[in-house]
C-alpha positions as CSV (number, residue, x, y, z in Angstrom):
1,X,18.4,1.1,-10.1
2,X,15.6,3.6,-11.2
3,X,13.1,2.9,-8.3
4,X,9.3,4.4,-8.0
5,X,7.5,4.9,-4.6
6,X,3.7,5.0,-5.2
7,X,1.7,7.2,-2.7
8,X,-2.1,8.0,-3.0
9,X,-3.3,11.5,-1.2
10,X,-6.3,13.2,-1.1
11,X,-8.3,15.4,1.1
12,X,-6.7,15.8,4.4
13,X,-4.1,12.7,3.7
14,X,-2.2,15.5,1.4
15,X,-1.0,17.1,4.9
16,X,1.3,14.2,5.8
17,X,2.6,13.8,2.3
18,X,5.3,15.8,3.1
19,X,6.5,14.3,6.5
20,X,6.7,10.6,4.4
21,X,8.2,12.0,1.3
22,X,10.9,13.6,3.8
23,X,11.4,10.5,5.1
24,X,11.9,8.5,1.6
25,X,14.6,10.9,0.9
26,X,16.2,10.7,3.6
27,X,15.9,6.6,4.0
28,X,14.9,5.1,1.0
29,X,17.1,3.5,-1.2
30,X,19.8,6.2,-1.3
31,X,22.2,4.6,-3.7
32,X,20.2,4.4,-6.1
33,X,17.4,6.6,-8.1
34,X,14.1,7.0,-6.7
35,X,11.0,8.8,-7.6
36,X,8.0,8.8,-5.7
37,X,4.5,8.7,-8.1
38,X,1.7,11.0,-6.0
39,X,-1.7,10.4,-7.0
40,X,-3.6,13.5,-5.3
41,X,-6.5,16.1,-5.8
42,X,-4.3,18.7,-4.7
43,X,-3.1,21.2,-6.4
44,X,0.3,22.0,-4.0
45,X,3.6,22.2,-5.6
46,X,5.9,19.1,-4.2
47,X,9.8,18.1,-4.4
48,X,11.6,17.6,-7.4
49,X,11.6,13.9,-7.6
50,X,7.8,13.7,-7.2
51,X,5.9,13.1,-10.2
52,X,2.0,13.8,-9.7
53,X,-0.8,12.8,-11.2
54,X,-4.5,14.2,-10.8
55,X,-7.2,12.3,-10.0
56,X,-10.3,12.6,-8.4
57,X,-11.1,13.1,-5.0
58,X,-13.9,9.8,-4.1
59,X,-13.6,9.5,0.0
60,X,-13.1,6.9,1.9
61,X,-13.2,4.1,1.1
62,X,-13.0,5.1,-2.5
63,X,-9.4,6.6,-2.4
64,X,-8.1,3.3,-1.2
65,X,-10.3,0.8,-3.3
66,X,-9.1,2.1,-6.8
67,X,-5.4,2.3,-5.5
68,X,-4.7,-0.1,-8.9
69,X,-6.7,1.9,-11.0
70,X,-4.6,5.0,-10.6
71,X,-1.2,3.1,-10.9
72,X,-2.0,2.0,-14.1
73,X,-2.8,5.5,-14.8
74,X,1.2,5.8,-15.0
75,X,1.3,2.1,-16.3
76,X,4.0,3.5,-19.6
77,X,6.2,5.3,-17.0
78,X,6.3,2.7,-14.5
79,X,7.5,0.4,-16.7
80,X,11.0,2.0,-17.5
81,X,11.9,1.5,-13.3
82,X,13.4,-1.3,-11.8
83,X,11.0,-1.9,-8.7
84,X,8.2,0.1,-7.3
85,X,7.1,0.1,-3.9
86,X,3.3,1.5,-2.5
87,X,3.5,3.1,0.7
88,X,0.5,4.7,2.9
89,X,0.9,8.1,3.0
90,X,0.8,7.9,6.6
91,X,3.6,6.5,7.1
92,X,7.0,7.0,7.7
93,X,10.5,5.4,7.0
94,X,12.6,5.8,10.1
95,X,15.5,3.4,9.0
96,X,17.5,3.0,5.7
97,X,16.1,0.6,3.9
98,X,18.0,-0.9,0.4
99,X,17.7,-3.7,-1.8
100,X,16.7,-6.3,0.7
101,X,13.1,-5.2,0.1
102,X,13.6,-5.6,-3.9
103,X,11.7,-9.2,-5.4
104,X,9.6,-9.7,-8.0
105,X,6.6,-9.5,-5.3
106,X,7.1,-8.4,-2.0
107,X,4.2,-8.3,0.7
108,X,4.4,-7.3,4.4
109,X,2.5,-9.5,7.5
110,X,-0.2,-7.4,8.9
111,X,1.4,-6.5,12.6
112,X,-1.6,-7.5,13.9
113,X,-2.0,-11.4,12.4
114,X,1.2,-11.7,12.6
115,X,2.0,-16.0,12.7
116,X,-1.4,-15.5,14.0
117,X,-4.0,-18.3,12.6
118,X,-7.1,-15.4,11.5
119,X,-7.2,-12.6,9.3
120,X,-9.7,-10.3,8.1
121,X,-9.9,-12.2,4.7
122,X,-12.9,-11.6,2.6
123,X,-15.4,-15.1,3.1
124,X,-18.6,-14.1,1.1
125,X,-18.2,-15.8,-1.8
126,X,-20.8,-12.9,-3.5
127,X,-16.9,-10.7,-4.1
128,X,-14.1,-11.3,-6.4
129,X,-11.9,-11.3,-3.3
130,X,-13.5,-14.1,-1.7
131,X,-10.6,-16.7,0.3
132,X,-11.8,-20.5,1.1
133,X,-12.0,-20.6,4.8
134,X,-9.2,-23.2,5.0
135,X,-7.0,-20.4,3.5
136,X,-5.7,-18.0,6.6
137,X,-2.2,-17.7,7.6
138,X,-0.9,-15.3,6.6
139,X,-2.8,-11.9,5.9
140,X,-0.7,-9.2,4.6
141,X,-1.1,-6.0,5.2
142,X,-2.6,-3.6,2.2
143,X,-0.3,-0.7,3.1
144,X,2.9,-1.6,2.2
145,X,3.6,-3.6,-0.8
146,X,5.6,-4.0,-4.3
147,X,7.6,-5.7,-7.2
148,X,9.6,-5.3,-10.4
149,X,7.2,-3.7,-12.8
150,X,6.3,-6.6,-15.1
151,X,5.1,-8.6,-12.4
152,X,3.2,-6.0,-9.9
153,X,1.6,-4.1,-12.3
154,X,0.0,-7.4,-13.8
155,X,-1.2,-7.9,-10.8
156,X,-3.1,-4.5,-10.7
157,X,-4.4,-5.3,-13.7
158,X,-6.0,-8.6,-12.3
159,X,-7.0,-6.7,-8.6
160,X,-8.8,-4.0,-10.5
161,X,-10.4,-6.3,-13.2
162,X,-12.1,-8.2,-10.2
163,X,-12.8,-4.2,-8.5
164,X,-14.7,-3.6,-11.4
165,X,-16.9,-6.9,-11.6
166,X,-17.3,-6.6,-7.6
167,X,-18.6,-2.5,-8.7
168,X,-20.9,-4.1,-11.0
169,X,-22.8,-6.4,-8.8
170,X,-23.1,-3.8,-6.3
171,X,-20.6,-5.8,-4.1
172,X,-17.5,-3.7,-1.6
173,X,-15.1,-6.5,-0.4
174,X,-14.6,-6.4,3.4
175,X,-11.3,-4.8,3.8
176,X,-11.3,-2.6,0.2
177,X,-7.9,-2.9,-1.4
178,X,-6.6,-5.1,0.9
179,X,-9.0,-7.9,0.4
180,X,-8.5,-7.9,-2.9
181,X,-4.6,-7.8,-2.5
182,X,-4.8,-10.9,-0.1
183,X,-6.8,-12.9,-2.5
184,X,-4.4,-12.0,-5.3
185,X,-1.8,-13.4,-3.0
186,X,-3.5,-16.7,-2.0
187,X,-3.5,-17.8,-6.0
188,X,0.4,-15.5,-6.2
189,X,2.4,-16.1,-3.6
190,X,4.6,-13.0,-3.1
191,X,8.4,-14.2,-3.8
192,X,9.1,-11.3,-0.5
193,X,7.9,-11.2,2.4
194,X,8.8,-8.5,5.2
195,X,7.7,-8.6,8.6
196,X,6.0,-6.2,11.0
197,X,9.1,-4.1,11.6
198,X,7.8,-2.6,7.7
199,X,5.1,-1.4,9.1
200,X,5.2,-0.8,13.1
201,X,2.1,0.5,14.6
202,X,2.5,3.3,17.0
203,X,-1.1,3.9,17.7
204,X,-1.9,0.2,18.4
205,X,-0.7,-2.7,20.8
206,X,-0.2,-6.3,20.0
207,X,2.1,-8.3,22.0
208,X,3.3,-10.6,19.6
209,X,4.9,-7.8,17.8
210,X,7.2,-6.5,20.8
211,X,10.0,-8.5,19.6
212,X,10.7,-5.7,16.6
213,X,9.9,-2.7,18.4
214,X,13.7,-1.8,18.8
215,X,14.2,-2.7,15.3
216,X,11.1,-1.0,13.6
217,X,12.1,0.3,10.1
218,X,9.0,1.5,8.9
219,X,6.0,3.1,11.2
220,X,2.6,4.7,10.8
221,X,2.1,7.9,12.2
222,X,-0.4,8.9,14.7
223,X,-3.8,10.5,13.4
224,X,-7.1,11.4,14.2
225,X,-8.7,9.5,10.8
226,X,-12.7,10.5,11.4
227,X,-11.0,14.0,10.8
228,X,-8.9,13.4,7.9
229,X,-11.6,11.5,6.2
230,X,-14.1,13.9,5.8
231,X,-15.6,14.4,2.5
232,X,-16.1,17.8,2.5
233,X,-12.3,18.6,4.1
234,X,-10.7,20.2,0.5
């Protein structure tokens, strides 16, 4: 399969592009073709297989909120791969991981509302990403998430239609990209869905998780984010 791993970078999140794209190479669906898509303000030189596109560099939570934006950026080139897969930058694939994770949507749990009954689900009804309070279980996680082309990049084009009417009435959902991605899923249902050990916190402890900690595939990487979020860090 041609395969495309979609990262977002900027500011001080460029520094630990390197230590994940490392980690893809090494663990990420090694039978088969894989190029990772970096959307970054940097101007550093990365490997081969990484394709980059510029954009502009809009803080936090701006760099997260218009995730869908930028991947339709690449919308003609991401249509000619099998599956893509988003990925935080800040993380890091510690196992091999192959075409178990391939569906036509895949979501992961959050690790920490795991099969619990609450979630940080948007509830004002003034956003596009508003979820009925008798919707809860589950909330995914906005960090780790994919699908065969024709399916996940309609759904971008749906997440950032309802970005751009939430911009216009002066509205931020709760949670950014991840609000919107759980409403998305509440009217889609993913046809995939992974469980914590895809994304292990190792700078947080929740008790209901313990039962993957030997088995965690997929792990976020310490790191001090007031820091790395600063606007004027170039």
């Amino acid at each position: 399969m041609k395969v495309a791993v979609l990262n977002v970078a900027t500011g001080g999140y460029v520094e630990l592009a390197e230590n994940l794209h490392k980690s893809l190479n090494e663990n990420f669906m090694t039978d088969h073709e894989v190029d990772i898509f970096l959307f970054t303000d940097s101007d550093k030189e990365f490997g081969e297989n990484v394709r980059k596109y510029q954009i502009e560099r809009k803080g936090f939570p701006g760099d997260t909120l218009y995730r869908y934006h930028y991947f339709l950026l690449a919308e003609d080139a991401l249509k000619d791969y099998d599956f893509l897969f988003y990925l935080d930058v800040d993380l890091n694939v510690e196992k091999p991981i192959g075409e178990e994770i391939v569906a036509d949507i895949v979501a992961c749990e959050h690790p920490g509302f795991y099969r619990r009954s609450n979630g940080t689900f948007e509830r004002r009804t003034i956003s596009t990403a508003y979820v009925p309070p008798q919707m809860y279980h589950p909330y995914y996680c906005g960090g780790v998430q994919g699908g065969r082309p024709e399916f996940y990049l309609e759904a971008a084009r749906m997440m950032k239609a309802r970005i751009d009417t939430d911009d216009k009435n002066g509205v931020m959902a709760v949670w950014h990209d991840e609000s919107h991605w759980n409403r998305q899923l509440k009217e889609f249902p993913p046809t995939l869905v992974l469980d914590p050990r895809y994304c292990y916190p190792t700078d947080a402890h929740f008790p209901w998780i313990e039962q993957f900690s030997d088995d965690r595939i997929i792990t976020t990487v310490a790191k001090d984010e007031e820091e790395i979020r600063k606007v004027d860090d170039k």
